[in-house]
RODO-2510 file (C-alpha; in nm, 4 decimals, decimal comma):
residues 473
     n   res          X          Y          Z
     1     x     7,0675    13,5978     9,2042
     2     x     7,4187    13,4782     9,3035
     3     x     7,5009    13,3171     9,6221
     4     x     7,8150    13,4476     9,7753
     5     x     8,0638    13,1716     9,9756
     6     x     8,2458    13,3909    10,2988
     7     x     8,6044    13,1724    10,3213
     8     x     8,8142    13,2425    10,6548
     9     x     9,1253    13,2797    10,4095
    10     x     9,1607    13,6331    10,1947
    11     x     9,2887    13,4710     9,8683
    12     x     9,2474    13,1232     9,7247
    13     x     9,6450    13,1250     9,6877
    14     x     9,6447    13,0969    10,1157
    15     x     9,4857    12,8064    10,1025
    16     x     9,7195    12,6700     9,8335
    17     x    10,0139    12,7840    10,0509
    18     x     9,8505    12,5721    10,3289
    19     x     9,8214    12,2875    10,1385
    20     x    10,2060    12,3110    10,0550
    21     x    10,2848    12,2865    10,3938
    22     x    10,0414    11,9944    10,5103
    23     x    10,1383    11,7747    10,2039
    24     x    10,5025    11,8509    10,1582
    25     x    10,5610    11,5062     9,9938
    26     x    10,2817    11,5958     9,7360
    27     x    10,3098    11,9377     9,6251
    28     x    10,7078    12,0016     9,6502
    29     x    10,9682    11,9114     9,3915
    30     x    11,2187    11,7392     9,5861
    31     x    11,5221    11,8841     9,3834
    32     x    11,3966    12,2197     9,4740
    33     x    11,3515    12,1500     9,8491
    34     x    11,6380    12,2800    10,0280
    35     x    11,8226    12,1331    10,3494
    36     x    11,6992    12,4383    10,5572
    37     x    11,3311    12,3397    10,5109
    38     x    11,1707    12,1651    10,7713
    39     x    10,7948    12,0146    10,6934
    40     x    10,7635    11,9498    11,0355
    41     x    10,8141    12,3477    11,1070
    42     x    10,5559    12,3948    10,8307
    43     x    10,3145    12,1845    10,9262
    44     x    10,2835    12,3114    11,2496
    45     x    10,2753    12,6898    11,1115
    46     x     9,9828    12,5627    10,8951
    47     x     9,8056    12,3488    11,1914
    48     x     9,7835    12,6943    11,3595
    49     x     9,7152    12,8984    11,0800
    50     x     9,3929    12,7115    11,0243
    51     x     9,2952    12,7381    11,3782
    52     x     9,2841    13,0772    11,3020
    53     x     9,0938    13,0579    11,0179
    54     x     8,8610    12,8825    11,2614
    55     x     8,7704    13,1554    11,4665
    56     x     8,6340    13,3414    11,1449
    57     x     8,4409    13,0512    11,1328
    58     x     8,2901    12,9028    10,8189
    59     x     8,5986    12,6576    10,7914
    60     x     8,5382    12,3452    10,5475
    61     x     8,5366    12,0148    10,7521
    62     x     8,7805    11,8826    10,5550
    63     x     9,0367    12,1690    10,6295
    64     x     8,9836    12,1378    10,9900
    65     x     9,0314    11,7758    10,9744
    66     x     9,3027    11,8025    10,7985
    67     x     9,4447    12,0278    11,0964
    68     x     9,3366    11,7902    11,3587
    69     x     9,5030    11,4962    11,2195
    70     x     9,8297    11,6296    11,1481
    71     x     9,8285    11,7979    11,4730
    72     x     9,8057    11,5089    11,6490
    73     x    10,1130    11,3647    11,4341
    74     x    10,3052    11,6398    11,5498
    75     x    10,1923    11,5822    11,8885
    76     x    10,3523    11,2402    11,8821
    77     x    10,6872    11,3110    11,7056
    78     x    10,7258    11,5703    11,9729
    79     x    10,6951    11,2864    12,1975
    80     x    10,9110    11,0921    12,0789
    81     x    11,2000    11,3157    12,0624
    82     x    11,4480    11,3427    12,3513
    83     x    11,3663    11,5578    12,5676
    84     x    11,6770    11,8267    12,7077
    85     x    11,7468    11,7519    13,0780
    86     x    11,8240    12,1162    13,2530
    87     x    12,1399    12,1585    13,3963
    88     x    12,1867    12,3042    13,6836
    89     x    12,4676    12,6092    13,7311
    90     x    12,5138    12,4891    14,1006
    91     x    12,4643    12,1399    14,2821
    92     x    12,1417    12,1041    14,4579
    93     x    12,1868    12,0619    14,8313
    94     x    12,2124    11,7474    14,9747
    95     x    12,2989    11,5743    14,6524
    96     x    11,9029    11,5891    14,5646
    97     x    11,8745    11,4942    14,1934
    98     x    11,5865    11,7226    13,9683
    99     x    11,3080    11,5251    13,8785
   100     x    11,3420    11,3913    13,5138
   101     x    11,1106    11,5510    13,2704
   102     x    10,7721    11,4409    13,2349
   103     x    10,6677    11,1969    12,8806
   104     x    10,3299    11,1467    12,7723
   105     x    10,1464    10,8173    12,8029
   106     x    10,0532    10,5703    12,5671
   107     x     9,6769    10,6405    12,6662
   108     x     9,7344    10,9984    12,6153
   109     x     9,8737    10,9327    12,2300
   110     x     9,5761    10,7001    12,1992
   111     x     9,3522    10,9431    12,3390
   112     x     9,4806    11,2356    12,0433
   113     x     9,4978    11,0478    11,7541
   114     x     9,0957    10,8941    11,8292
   115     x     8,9806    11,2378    11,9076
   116     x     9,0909    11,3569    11,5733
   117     x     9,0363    11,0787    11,3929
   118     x     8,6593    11,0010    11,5308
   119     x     8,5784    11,3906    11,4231
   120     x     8,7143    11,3349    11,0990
   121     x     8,4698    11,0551    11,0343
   122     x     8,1375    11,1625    11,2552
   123     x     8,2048    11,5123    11,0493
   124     x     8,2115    11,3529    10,6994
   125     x     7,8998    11,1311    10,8011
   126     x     7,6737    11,3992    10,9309
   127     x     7,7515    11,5813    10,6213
   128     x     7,6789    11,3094    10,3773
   129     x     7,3308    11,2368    10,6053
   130     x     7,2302    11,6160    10,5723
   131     x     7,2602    11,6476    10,1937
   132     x     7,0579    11,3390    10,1446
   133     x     6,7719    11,4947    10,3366
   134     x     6,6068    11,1307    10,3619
   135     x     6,3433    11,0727    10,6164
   136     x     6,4964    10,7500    10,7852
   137     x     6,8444    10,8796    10,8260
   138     x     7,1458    10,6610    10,6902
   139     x     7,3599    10,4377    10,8931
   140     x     7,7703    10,5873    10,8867
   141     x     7,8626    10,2543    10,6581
   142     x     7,6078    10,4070    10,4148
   143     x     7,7436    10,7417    10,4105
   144     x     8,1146    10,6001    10,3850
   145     x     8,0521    10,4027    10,0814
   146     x     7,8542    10,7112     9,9140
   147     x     8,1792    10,9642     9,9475
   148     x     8,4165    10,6821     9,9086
   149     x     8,5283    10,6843    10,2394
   150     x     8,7292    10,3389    10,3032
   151     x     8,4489    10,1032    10,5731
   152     x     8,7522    10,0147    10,7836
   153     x     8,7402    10,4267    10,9164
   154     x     8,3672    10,3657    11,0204
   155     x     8,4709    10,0628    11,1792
   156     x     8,7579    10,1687    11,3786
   157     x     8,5906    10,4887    11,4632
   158     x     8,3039    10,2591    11,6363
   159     x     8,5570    10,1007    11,8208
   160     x     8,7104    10,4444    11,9378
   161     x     8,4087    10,5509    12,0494
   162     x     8,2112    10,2433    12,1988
   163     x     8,4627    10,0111    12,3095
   164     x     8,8384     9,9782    12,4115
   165     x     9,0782    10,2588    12,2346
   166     x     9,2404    10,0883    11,9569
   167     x     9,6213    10,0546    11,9502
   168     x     9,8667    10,2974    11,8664
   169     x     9,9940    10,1187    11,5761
   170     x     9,7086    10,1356    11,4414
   171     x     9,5478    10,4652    11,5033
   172     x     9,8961    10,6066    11,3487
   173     x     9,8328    10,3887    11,0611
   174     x     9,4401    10,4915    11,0345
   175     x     9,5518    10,8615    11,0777
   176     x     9,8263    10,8295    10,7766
   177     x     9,5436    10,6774    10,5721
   178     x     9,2467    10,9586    10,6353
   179     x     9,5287    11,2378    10,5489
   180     x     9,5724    11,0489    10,1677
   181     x     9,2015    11,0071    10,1396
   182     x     9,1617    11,4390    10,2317
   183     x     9,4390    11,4552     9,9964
   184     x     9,2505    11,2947     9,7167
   185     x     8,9071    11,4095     9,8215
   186     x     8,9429    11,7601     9,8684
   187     x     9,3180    11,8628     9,8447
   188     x     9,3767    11,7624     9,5582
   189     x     9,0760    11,9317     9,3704
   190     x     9,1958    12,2590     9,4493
   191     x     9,4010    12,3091     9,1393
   192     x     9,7095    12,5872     9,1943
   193     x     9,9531    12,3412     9,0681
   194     x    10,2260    12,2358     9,3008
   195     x    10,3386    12,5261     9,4896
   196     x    10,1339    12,8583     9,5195
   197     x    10,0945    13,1155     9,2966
   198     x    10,3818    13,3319     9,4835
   199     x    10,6292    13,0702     9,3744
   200     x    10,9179    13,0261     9,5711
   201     x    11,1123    13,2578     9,3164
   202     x    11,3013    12,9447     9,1468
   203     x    11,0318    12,9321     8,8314
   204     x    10,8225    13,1822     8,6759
   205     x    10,4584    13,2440     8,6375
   206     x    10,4964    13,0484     8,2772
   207     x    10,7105    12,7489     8,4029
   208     x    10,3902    12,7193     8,6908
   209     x    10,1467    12,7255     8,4559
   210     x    10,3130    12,4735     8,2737
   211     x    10,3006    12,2449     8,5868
   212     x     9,9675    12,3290     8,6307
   213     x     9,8340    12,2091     8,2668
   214     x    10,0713    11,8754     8,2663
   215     x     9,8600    11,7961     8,5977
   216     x    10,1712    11,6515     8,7319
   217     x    10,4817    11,7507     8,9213
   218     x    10,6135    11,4717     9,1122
   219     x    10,2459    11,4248     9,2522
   220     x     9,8523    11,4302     9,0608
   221     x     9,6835    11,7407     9,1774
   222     x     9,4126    11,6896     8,9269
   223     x     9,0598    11,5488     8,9827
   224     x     9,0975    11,1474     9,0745
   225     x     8,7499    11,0833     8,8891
   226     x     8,9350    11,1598     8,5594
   227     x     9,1628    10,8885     8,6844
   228     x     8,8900    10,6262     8,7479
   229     x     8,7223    10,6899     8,4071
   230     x     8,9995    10,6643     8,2432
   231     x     9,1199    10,3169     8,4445
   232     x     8,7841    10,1885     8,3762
   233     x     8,7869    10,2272     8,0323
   234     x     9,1268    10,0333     7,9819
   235     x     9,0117     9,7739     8,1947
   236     x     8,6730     9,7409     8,0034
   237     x     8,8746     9,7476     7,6723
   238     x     9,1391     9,4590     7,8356
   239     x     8,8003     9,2511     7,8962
   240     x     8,7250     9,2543     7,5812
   241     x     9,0029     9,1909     7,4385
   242     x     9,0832     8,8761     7,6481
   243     x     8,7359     8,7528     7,5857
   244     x     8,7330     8,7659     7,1915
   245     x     9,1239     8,6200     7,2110
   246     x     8,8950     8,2685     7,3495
   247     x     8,6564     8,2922     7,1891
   248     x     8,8758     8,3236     6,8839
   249     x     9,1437     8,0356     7,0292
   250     x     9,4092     8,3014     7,0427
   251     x     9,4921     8,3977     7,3965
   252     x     9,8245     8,2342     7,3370
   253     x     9,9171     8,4164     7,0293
   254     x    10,2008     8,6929     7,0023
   255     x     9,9683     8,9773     6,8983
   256     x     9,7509     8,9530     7,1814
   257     x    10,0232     8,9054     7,4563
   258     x    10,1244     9,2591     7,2854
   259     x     9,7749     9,4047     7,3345
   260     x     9,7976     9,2763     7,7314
   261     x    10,1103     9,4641     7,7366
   262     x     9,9627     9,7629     7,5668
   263     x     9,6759     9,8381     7,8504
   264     x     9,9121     9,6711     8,1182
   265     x    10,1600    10,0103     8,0438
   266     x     9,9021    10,2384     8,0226
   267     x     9,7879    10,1301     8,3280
   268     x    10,0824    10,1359     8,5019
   269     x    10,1322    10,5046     8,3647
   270     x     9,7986    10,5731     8,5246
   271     x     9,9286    10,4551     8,8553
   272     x    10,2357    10,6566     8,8573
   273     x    10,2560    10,9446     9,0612
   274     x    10,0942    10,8746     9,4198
   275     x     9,9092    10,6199     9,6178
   276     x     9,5643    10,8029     9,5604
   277     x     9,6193    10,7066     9,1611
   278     x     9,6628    10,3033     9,2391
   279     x     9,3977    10,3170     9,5031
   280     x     9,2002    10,4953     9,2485
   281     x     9,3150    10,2031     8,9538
   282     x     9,1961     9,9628     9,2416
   283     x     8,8841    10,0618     9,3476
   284     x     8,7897    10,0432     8,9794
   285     x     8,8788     9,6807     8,9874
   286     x     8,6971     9,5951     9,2957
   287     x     8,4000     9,8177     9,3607
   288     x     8,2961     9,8064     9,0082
   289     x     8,3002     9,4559     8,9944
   290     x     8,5210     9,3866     8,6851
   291     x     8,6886     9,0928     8,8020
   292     x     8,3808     8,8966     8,8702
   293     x     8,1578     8,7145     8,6283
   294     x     7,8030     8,8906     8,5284
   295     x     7,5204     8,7700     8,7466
   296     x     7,7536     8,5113     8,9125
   297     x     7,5500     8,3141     9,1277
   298     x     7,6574     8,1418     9,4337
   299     x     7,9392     7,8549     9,4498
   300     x     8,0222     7,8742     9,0635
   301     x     8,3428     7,8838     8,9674
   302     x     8,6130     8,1356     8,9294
   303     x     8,8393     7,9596     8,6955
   304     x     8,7694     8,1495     8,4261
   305     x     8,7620     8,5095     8,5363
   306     x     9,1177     8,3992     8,7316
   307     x     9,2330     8,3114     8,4039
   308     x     9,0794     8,6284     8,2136
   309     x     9,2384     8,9068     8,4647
   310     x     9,5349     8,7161     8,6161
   311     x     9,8174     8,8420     8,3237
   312     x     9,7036     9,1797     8,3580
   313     x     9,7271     9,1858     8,7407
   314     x    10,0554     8,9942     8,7319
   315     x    10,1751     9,2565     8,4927
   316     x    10,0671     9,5370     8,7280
   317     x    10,2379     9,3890     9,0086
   318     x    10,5599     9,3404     8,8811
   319     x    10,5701     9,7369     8,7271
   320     x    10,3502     9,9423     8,9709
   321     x    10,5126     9,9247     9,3955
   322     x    10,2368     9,8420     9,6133
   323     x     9,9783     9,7044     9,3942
   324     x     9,9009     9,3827     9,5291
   325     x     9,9097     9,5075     9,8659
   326     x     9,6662     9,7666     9,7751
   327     x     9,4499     9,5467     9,5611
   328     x     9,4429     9,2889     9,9065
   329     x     9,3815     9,5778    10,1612
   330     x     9,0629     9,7499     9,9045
   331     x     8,9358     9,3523     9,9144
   332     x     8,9574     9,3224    10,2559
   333     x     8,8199     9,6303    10,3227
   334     x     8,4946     9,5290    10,0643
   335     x     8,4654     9,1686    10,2494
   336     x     8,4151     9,3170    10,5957
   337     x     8,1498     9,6274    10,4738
   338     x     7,9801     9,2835    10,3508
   339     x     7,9662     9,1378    10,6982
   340     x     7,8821     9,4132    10,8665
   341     x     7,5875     9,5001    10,5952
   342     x     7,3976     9,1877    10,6067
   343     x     7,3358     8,8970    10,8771
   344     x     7,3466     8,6636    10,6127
   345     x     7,6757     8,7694    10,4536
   346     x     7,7519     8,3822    10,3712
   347     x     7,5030     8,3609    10,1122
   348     x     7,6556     8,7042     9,8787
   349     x     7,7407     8,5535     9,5603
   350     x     8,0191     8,8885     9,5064
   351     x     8,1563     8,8453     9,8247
   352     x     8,2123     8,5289     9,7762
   353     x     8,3858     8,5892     9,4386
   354     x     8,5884     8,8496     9,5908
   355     x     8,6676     8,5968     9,8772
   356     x     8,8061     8,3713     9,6069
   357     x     9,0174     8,6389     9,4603
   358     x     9,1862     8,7304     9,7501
   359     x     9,2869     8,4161     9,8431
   360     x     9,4193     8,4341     9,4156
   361     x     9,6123     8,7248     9,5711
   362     x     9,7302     8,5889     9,8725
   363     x     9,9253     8,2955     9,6982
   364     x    10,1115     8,5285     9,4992
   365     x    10,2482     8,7738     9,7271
   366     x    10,3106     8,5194     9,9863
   367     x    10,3822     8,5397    10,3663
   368     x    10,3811     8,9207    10,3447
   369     x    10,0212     8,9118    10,2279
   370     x     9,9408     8,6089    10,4785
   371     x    10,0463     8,8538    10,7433
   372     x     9,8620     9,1829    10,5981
   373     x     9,5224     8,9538    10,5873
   374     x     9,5846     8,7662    10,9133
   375     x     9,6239     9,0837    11,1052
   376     x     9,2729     9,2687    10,9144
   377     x     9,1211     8,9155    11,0077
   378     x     9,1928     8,9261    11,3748
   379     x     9,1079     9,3099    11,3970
   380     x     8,7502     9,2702    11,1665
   381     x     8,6034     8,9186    11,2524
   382     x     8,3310     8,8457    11,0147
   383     x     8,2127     8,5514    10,8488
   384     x     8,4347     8,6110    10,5376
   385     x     8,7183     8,7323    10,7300
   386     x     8,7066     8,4535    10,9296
   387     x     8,6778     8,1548    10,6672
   388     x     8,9826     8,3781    10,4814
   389     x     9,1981     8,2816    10,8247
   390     x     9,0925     7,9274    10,8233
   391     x     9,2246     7,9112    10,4979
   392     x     9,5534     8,0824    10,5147
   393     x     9,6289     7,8737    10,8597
   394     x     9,5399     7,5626    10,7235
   395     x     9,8154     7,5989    10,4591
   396     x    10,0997     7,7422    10,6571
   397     x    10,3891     7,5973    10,7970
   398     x    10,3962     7,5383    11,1800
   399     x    10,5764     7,8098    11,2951
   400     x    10,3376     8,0449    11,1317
   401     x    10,0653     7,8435    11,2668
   402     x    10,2091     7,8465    11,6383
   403     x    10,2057     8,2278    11,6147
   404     x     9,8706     8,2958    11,4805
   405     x     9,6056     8,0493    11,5831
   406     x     9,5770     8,1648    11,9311
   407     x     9,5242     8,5146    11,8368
   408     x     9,3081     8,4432    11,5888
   409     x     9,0575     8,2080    11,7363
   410     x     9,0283     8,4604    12,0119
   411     x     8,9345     8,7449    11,7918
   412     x     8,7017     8,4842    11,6545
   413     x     8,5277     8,4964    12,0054
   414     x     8,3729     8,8464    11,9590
   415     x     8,2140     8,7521    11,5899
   416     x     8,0883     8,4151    11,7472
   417     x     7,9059     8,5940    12,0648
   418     x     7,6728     8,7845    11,8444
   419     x     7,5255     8,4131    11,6845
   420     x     7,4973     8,2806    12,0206
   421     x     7,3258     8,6054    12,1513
   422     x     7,0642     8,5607    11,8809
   423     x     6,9950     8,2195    11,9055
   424     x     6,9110     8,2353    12,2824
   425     x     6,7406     8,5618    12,2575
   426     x     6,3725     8,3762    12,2499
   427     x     6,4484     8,1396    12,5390
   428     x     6,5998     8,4360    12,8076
   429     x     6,2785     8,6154    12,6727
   430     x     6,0801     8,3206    12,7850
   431     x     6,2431     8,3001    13,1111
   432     x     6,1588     8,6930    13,1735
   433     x     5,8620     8,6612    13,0683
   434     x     5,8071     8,3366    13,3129
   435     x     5,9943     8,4601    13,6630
   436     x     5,8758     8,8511    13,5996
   437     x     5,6093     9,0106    13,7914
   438     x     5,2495     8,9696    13,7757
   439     x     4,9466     9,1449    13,8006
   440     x     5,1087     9,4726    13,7398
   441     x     5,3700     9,4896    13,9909
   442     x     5,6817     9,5913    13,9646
   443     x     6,0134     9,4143    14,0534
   444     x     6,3346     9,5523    14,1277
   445     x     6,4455     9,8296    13,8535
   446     x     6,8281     9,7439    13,9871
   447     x     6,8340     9,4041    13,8464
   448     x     6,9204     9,3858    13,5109
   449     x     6,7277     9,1585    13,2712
   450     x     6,9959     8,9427    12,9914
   451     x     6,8139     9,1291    12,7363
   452     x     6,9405     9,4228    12,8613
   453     x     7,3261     9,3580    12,9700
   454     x     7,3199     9,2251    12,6094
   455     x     7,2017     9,5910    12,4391
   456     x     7,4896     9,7550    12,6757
   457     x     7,7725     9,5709    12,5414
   458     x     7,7892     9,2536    12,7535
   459     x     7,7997     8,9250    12,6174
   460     x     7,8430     8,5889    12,6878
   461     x     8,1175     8,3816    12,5726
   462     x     8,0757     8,0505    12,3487
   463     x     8,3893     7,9117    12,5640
   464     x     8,6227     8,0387    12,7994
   465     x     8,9333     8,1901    12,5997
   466     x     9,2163     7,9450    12,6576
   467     x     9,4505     8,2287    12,5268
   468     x     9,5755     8,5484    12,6450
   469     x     9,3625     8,8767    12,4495
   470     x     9,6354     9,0433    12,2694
   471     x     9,6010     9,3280    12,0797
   472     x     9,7475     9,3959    11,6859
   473     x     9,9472     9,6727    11,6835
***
């Protein structure tokens, strides 16, 4: 018997026309945009379209997300824009000047963008832990890395709701990142083409459907898995290439520098088109391993998987915008799920290899990608983080060194607690177990036990910071 799905919108072209107003950049074709459109006007008529929708109830999470995130973009610019002072017709009496108008905080803006942001992720994760129906339910990290969700949203949605809010700078950042990853998670998959079916009265119903088969139109609107098997399969073909050109002697020859360039174009086609295609491209790379040796065990050498990959890469940097960063933030990202998955991260033999990489990365995009991996340091101490930052400070100049050592040996302070916690964990026991009551009595529920400031958050530090706590925006 069929199952039936109720959808809060009448026709699937609503939704479409939705979608054209929350991803402007995506689905229009900029030469047929006129001056007299404003996406902020249409984002904000879709943002309260889909509440709407809401109150039918039955609305996908990632629709109402989608709603919460860019509302509380909107929310900002709003903000941000000068505000009209009223003018009075007559003077007030006794030259009393009207109170200027009132701005929003910085907390406030915080306070938005981590609301939305925090529901984006719990939603996602609560999903992901109902489908699996498992009797020991899975932690968030293991939900994120099943959908694909990047571990730095688990991480900063922790941090949103345990600890301190996190800065603006960063929860705008965070926020512009979660709307690309609905975009190519859910958006994207809806098909339609690049505007709706109504058209906009410029093209016909055949010149759509033409847009619709080519899959492209300024932006991918097509499934990104197609993209990923398709990247993986060049990349699998470029590894063997490379490795029969040494084992044959001719890596250096001018027919293979021609079959690099072959899969280094085709590559770069697959990359063109949007962010969510070189993420895509780069997640292949990294979270299917290809750049590391098979069964690489730990403290061999990279040498030779440096020297298999690096044209390729180099090739893909100098042709696709943004693809080192990329390929250094998806590492990053990788290194710290590794910290935060195991106590005994320091002994991963793929981390480690990744580790290596990155610092492969670092040296070629220079001080821009010293700053990038500095700042995800600071923010996500972790052993690999961490030794990352010894190394890019120990070969900087001194200003560079003057301006980041303080910050970062203080962020260092947070990772370091949690070793010292452990390793006096037996001896506080002891002393409980020594000084506490006996015979059955009971002493003074008020006092707190170090056991117990330490599962509410409070820990002690290794040494007193010598440096004020800053925070990266």
């Amino acid at each position: 018997m069929p199952r039936y799905t109720i959808t809060p919108w009448r026709h699937q072209r609503d939704l479409l026309e939705v979608r054209a107003q929350l991803y402007p950049h995506h689905t229009s074709n900029p030469s047929s945009v006129s001056p007299q459109q404003i996406p902020q006007d249409m984002r904000r008529h879709a943002v309260d379209r889909i509440l709407a929708w809401k109150l039918r109830g039955n609305l996908p999470h990632a629709v109402e997300s989608t709603a919460l995130l860019v509302d509380a973009i909107l929310h900002h610019q709003q903000q941000q824009q000068p505000q009209p002072q009223p003018q009075p017709q007559t003077s007030p009496p006794n030259n009393i000047t009207p109170p200027a108008a009132p701005t929003t905080s910085t907390f406030a803006l915080r306070a938005v963008y981590s609301a939305a942001f925090t529901r984006f992720v719990t939603g996602f994760c609560d999903i992901g832990r109902s489908r699996s129906n498992a009797l020991t339910p899975a932690s968030m990290l293991k939900i994120a890395r099943q959908i694909e969700m990047p571990a730095s949203f688990v991480g900063l949605r922790h941090e949103a709701t345990h600890e301190e809010l996190p800065a603006l700078g960063r929860l705008v950042g965070a926020c512009a990142e979660a709307l690309e990853w609905l975009w190519g998670s859910y958006w994207s998959r809806l098909g339609g083409g690049t505007t709706g079916e109504e058209g906009t009265g410029a093209r016909g119903e055949g010149e759509g459907r033409q847009g619709i088969d080519a899959g492209v139109q300024g932006e991918t609107v097509g499934d990104l898995s197609a993209v990923k098997e398709e990247a993986g399969r060049l990349l699998r073909s470029y590894r063997g290439l490379r490795r029969e050109a040494f084992k044959r002697k001719r890596q250096n020859s001018r027919e293979h520098r021609v079959e690099v360039e072959t899969v280094g174009k085709a590559c770069g086609e697959l990359c063109r088109g949007s962010e969510a295609r070189v993420h895509a491209v780069v997640g292949v790379l990294v979270d299917e391993k290809l750049l590391l040796p098979s069964n690489r065990e730990l403290g061999s050498a990279m040498g030779p998987a440096i020297t298999l990959w690096s044209g390729l890469l180099d090739l893909l940097a100098t042709t696709v915008p943004d693809f080192r960063p990329t390929l250094i933030r998806h590492s990053l990202s990788v290194l710290s799920a590794a910290d935060a998955a195991s106590a005994n991260a320091g002994q991963d033999a793929d981390a480690e290899g990744l580790y290596l990489w990155t610092r492969q990365f670092l040296d070629s995009e220079g001080e821009h990608g010293d700053v990038l991996a500095l700042r995800w340091c600071c923010l996500y101490p972790g052993y690999w983080t961490r030794k990352l930052g010894e190394d890019i400070l120990a070969r900087s100049d001194d200003e560079f060194f003057h301006v980041w050592k303080g910050l970062f040996e203080s962020s260092s302070l947070r990772d370091a607690d949690l070793v010292v916690s452990e390793a006096v964990q037996s001896e506080n026991q002891q002393e409980i177990e020594m000084n506490g009551p006996q015979d059955g009595e009971r002493g003074d529920s008020s006092v707190s036990s170090p056991n117990e400031l330490a599962s509410g958050g409070w820990r002690q530090t290794v040494v007193p910071p010598s440096v004020p706590i800053g925070v990266v925006a």
